[in-house]
C-alpha positions in Angstrom: 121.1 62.0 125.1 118.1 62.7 122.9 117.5 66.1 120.9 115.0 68.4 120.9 113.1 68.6 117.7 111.8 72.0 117.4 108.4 72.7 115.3 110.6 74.2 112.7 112.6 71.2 112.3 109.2 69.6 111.7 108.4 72.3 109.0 111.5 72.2 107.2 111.4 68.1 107.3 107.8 68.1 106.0 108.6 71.1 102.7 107.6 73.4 104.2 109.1 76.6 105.0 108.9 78.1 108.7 107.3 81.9 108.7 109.0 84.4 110.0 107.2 86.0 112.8 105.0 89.1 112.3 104.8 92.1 114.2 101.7 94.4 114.5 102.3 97.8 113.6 100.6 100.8 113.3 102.4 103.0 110.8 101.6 104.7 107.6 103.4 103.9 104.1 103.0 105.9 101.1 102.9 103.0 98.1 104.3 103.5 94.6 103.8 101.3 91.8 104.8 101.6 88.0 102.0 103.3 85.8 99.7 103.8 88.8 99.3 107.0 91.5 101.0 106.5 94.7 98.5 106.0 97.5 98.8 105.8 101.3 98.7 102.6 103.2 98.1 101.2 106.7 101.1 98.6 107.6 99.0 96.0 109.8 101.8 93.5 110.3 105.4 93.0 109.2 108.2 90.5 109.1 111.8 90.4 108.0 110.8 89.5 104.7 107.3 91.3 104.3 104.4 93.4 105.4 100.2 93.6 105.7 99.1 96.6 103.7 95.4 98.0 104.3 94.1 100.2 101.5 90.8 100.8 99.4 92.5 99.6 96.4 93.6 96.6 95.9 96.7 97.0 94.6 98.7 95.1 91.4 99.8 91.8 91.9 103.5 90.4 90.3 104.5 93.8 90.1 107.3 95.7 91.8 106.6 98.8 94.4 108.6 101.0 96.9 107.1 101.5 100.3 107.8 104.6 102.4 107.3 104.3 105.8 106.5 107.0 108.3 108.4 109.1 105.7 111.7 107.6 106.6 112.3 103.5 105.7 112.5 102.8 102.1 111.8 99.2 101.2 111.3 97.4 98.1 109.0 94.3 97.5 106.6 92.8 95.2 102.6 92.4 96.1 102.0 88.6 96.0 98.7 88.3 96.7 96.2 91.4 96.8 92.0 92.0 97.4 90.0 95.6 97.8 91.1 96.6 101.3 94.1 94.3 101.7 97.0 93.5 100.4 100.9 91.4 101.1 104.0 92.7 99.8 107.1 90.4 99.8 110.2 92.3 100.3 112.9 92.4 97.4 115.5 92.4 100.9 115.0 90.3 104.1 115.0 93.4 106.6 118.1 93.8 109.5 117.4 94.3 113.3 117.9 98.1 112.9 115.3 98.5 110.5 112.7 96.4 112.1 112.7 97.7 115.6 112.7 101.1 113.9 108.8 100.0 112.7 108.0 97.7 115.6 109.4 99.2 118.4 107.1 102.4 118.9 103.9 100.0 118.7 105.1 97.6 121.6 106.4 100.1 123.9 103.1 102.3 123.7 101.0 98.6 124.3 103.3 98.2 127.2 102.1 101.3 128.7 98.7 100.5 128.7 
């Protein structure tokens, strides 16, 4: 009986590593790094191990931050790559179920209602 070789078989076989899926969101974050002013942030997309952040400044790259989302999730990370009016933050912590449907949830169920 053959097996099923699934794209991420192909990924891992190839180097690569498979992304994790990412959610579109539509929550708020305020962002604090060290030495600069906290600003507030548009979470575009996010995964168990990071998130989209749209600002007007482009924030530090290599450096480490805290996210507060919807003034209630607290997350760690590091921005990897950044530009004026974007920006991707890789998580210090790969988030658990809990956490992510508490920031993906509210944005499916109101495109469901549509």
């Amino acid at each position: 009986m053959a097996s099923k070789l699934l794209i991420s078989d192909v990924s891992v076989a190839q180097g690569r590593i498979p992304r994790d899926r990412r959610f579109q969101t539509k929550v708020w974050a305020r962002v604090r790094q060290p030495g600069r002013a906290g600003l507030t942030a548009r979470v575009s997309n996010i995964s168990r191990t990071g998130c989209l952040l749209e600002c007007m400044a482009a924030l530090d790259t290599d450096l480490p931050l805290t996210l507060k989302i919807e003034n209630s999730v607290l997350l760690s990370g590091t921005i990897v790559w950044s530009r004026v009016g974007a920006s991707g933050c890789q998580f210090d912590h790969r988030l658990d179920d809990q956490v992510l449907t508490q920031l993906v949830w509210p944005v499916q169920s109101r495109d469901i209602q549509k």
